[in-house]
C-alpha positions in Angstrom: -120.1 -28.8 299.9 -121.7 -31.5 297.9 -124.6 -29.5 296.0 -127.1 -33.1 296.0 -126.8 -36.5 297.6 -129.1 -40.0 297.6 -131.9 -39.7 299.5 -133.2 -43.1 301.0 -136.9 -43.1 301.8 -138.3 -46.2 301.9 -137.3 -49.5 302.1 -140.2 -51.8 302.0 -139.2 -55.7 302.1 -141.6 -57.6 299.2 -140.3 -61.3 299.2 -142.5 -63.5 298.7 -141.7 -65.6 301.1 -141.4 -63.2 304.1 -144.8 -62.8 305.6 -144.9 -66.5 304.0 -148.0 -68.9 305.6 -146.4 -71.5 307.5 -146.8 -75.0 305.5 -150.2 -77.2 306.2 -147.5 -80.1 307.4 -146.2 -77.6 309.8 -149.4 -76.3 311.0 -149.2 -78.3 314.2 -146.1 -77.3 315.2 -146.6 -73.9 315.3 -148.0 -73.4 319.0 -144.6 -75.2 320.0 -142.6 -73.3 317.6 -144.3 -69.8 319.1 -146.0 -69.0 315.9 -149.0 -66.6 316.1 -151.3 -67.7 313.7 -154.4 -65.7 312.3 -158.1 -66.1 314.3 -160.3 -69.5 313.4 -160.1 -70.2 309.7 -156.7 -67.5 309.8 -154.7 -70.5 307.1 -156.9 -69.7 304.5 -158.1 -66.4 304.8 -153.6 -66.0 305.1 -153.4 -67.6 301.7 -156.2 -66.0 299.8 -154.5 -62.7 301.2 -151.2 -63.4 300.3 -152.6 -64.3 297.1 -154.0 -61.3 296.6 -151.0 -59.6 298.1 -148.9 -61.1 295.2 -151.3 -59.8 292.5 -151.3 -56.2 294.4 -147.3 -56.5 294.0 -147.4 -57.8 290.3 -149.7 -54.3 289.3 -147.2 -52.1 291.6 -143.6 -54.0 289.5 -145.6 -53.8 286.3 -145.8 -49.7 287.0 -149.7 -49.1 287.1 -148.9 -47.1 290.7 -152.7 -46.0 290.9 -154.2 -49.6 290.5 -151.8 -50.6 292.7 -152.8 -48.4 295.5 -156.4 -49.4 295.0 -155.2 -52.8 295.7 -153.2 -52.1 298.9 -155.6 -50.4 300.0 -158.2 -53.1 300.2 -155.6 -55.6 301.5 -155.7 -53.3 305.2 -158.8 -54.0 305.9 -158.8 -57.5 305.4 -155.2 -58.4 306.4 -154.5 -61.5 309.0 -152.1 -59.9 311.3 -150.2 -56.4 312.0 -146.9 -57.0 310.4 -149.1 -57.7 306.9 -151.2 -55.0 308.0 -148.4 -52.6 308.1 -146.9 -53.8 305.1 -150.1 -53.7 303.2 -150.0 -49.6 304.3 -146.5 -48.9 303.6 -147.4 -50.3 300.0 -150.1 -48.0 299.8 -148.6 -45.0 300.7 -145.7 -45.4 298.4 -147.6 -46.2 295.0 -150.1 -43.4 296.0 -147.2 -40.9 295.6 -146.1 -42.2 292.8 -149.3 -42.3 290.8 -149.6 -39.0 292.3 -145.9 -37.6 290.8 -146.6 -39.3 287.8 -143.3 -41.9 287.9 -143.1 -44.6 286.2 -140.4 -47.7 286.3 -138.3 -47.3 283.7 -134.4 -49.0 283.1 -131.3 -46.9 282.2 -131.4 -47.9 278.7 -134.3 -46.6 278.4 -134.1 -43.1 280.0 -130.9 -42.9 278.1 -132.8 -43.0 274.9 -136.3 -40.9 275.8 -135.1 -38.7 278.6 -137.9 -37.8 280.8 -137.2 -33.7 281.0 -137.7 -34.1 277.1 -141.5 -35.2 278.0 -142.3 -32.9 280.3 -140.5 -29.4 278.4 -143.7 -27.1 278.6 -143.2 -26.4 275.0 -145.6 -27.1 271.5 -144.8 -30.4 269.8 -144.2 -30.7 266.8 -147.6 -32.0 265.7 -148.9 -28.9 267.5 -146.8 -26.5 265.6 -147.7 -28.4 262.0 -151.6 -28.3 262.6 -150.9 -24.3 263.8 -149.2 -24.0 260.2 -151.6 -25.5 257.9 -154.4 -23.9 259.4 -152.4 -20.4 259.3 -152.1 -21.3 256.0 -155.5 -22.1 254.9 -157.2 -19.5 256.9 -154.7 -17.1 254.9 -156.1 -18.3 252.2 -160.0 -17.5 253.1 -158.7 -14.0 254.2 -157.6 -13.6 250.8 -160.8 -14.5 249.1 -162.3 -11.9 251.4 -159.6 -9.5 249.9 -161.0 -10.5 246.5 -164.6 -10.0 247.2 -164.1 -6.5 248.4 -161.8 -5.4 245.7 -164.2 -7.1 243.1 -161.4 -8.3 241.6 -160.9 -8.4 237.4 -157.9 -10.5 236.6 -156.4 -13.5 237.5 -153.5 -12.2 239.3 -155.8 -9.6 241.2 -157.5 -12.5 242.8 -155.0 -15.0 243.3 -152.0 -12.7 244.7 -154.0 -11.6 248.0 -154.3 -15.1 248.6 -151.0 -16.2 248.2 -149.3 -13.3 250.0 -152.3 -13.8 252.9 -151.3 -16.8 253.4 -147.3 -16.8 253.2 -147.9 -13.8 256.0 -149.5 -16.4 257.6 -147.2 -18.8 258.0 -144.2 -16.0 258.9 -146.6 -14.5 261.2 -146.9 -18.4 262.8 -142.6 -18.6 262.8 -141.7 -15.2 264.5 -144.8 -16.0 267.2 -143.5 -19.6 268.2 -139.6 -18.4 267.7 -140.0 -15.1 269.6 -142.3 -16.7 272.7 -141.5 -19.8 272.9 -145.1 -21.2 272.6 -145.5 -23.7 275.4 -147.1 -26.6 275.6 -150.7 -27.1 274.6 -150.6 -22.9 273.3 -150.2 -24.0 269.6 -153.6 -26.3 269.7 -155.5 -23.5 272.1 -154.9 -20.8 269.1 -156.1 -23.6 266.8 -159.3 -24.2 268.7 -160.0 -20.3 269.3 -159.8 -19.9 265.5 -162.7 -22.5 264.7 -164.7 -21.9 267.7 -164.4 -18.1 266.5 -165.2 -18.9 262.8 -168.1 -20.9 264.0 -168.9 -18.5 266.2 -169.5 -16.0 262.8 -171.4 -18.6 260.6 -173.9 -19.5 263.3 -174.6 -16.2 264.1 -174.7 -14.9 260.4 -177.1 -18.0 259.4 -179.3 -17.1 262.3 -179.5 -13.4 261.1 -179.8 -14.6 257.3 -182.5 -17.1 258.4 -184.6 -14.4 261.0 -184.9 -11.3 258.4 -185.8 -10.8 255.0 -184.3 -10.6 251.8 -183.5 -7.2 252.1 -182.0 -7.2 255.1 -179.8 -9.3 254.9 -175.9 -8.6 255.4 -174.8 -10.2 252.0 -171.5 -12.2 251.1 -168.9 -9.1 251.8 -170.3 -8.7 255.1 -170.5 -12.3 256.0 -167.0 -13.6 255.1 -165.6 -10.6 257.2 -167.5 -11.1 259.7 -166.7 -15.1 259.7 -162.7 -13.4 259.0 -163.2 -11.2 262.4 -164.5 -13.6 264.7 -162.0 -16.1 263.6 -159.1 -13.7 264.3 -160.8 -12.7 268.0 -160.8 -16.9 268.6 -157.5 -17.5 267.5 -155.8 -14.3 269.5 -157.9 -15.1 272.5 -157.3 -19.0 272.6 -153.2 -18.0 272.6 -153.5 -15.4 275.6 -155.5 -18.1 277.3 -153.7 -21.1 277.0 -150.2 -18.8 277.5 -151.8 -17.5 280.6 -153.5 -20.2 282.0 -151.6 -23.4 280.7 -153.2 -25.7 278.8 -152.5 -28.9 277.1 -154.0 -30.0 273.3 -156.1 -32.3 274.7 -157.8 -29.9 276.8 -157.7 -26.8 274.0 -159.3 -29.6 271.9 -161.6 -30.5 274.2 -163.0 -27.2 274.3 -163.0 -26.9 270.7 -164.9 -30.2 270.0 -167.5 -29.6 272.9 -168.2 -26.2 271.2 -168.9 -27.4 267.6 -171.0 -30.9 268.7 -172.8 -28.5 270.8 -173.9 -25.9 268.2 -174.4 -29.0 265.8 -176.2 -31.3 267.9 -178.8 -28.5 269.3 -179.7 -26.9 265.8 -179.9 -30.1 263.8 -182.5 -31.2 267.1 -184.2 -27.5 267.0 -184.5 -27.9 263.3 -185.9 -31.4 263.5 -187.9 -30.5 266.3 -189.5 -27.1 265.2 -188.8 -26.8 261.6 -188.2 -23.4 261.7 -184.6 -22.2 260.3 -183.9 -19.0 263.1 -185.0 -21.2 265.7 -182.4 -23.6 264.8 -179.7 -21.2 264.0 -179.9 -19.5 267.5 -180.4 -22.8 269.5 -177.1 -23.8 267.9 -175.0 -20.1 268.2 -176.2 -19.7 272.3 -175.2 -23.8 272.1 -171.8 -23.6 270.7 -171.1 -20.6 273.5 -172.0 -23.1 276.1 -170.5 -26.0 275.0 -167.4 -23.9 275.0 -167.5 -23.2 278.3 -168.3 -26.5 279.3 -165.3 -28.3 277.2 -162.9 -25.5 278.9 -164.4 -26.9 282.3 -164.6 -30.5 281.9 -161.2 -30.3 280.5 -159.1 -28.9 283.4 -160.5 -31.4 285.2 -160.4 -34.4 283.5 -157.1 -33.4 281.2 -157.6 -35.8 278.5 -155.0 -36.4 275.7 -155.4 -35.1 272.3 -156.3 -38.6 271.1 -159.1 -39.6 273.4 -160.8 -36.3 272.1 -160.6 -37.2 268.4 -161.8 -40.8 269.4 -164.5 -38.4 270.7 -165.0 -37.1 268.0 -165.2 -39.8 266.0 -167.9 -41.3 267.8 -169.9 -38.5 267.4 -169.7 -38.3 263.4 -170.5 -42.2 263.0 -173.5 -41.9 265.6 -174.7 -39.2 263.5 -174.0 -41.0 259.9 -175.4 -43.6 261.2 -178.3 -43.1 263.1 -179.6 -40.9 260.2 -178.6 -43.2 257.7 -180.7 -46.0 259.5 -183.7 -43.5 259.4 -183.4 -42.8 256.2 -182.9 -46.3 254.6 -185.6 -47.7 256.4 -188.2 -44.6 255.3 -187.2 -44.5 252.0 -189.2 -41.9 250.1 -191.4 -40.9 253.5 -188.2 -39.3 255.4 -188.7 -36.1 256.1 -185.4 -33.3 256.5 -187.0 -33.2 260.3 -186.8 -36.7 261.3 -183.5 -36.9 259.0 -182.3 -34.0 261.8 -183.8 -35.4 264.4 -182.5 -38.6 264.2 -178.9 -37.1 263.3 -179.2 -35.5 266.2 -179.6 -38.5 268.9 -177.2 -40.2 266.6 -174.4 -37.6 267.3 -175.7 -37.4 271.1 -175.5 -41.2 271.5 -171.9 -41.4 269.6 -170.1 -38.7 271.7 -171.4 -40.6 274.9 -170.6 -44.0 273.4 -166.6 -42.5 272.7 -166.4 -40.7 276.1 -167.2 -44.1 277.8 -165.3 -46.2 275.9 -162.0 -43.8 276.2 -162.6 -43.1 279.8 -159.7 -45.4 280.8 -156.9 -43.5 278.3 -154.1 -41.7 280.2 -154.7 -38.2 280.9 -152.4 -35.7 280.0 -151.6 -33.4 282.4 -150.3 -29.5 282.0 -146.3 -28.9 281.8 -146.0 -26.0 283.3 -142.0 -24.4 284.4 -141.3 -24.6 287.7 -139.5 -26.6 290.5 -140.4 -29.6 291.4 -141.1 -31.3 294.6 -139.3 -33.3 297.0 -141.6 -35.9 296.1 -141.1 -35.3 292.7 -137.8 -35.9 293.1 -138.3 -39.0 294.1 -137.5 -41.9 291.8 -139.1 -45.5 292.9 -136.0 -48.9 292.4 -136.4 -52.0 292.8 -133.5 -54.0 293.2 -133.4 -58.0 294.3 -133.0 -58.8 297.8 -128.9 -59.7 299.0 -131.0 -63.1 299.9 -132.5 -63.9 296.6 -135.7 -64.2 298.3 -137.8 -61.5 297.1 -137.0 -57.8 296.5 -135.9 -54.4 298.0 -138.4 -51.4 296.9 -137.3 -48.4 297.9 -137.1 -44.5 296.1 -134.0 -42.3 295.6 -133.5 -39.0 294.9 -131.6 -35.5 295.4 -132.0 -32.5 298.4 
């Protein structure tokens, strides 16, 4: 028993010619010829559809499924006549599950080059796996100045060794983790963001202590850097069992990353430019970063964006801040004030994130790659082949069962 065979679909016909307008010079003919034209006006509003029918086609060959289906879509309403009507639907329906199943029209060549299961493995990239390494490594390192500090450390070697080794454990610790689980896709960036959310998480909280107490009472350096060294740790181990439980992908782990430290910055520079008072700004910024976490974890599963719309994000928001309060400062000159410099850094980072999540809004999402079998419709892969006539084209899908 054959284990798969083709699977014909669909079978639209998309010649140009074959829902053609009968010619102006043959427009008087065609009550003889037992043509059914279109209502009163029916020639033109016929061309202007199949005009627009032609561009619908062009989006649908070029491979932009989900533009394509916006365009079929409006062509039903407005067709001349059932048979375009019908077509018009057919259209529809097939881009809509192909924008839906993420296809996309491809030739041998090139599938024999960049095989598609390759792009969809749920497993870290490579680019994933060298940020995870160099931030092993330097946060290795700041585990091994925290060593230091405690052992009050008298030589040379006594306080560069606990570095070293820190962070060569590290990096092995990094190896046997992705070699042992098999860190999927996404996992690798979520530990990444769990480590600075946590480590953020520890200097906004022991600023706003530092800043609310006095002298006396405060924790001190030893206390601090561990405490920065155990949050960090919590972030890192709980952004791995989060993103290996729940799937994620790097654009979403650094979403929720980016929307936790623009949060905390953009509420405490505005609280401190506001009020003027240090603990106020400090808290506003630690109950802010907590939120904006959340909100980035949110916003992410449901818009998915890539890794690269985020640091476009990102970007936006450190030149609105640079420049915004560079404006303010240059134009007051010696009567700027560390408020208004705050203040206006503040609306400058607000206006710059906003400005990048606009302007990216039309990127490709990037969607979770998680193991298991696909669907029939996933199956599916759209041809197009030219029509035994060579007047037009024969779209159709094929697949296996």
């Amino acid at each position: 028993m054959v284990n798969s065979k083709p699977l014909l679909m669909l079978v639209l016909w998309a010649a140009t010619g074959f829902f053609a307008v009968p010619s102006m010079a043959a427009s008087s003919d065609a009550d003889s010829s037992g043509f059914v034209g279109a209502p009163s006006g029916g020639a033109l509003d016929s061309e202007r559809w199949h005009a627009a029918y032609s561009e619908a086609r062009a989006t649908m060959v070029a491979g932009n499924f989900k533009d394509a289906t916006a365009r079929f879509e409006s062509l039903i309403i407005s067709a001349p006549d059932v048979p375009s009507r019908m077509l018009a639907t057919e259209m529809m329906s097939a881009c809509r599950i192909w924008a839906q199943g993420g296809f996309m029209l491809t030739t041998p060549q090139r599938m024999a080059l960049t095989p598609p299961a390759l792009l969809l493995e749920d497993r870290r990239t490579t680019d994933e796996l060298a940020v995870l390494y160099t931030n092993a490594v330097l946060f290795g390192l700041y585990s091994g100045v925290v060593v230091d500090l405690w052992n009050d450390a008298k030589s040379p070697s006594g306080a560069i060794l606990p570095p070293l080794l820190l962070a060569g454990a590290s990096a092995g610790l990094v190896a046997a983790l992705d070699r042992t689980t098999k860190l999927g896709y996404g996992v690798a960036q979520s530990i990444v963001s769990g480590l600075y959310v946590g480590i953020e998480e520890g200097v906004a909280w022991a600023l706003w202590h530092e800043a609310s107490v006095n002298r006396t009472s405060e924790y001190g350096q030893k206390v601090v850097t561990t405490l920065i060294l155990g949050l960090g740790t919590v972030g890192a181990v709980a952004g791995g069992v989060v993103g290996s439980a729940y799937g994620t992908t790097p654009g979403r782990a650094s979403l929720m990353g980016s929307a936790a430290m623009w949060s905390g910055l953009v509420a405490g520079t505005f609280m401190g430019g506001i009020t003027g008072v240090d603990d106020t700004a400090m808290l506003s910024s630690a109950i802010a970063l907590n939120a904006g976490a959340v909100l980035g974890a949110i916003v992410g599963a449901e818009v998915s964006p890539s890794i690269a719309r985020v640091r476009f994000i990102d970007l936006g928001g450190l030149s609105g801040g640079l420049l915004v309060g560079g404006l303010y400062w240059s134009m007051k000159d010696k009567g700027a004030s560390g408020q208004g410099l705050l203040t206006a850094a503040s609306l400058g980072m607000t206006s710059g994130l906003v400005a990048g999540w606009l302007l990216t809004r039309d990127m490709e999402s990037d969607e979770l790659r998680k193991h298991r079998e696909p669907t029939l419709a996933e199956r599916l892969v759209p041809t197009l082949a030219p029509a035994g006539s060579g007047n037009g084209l024969v779209l159709g899908v094929a697949g296996t069962i």
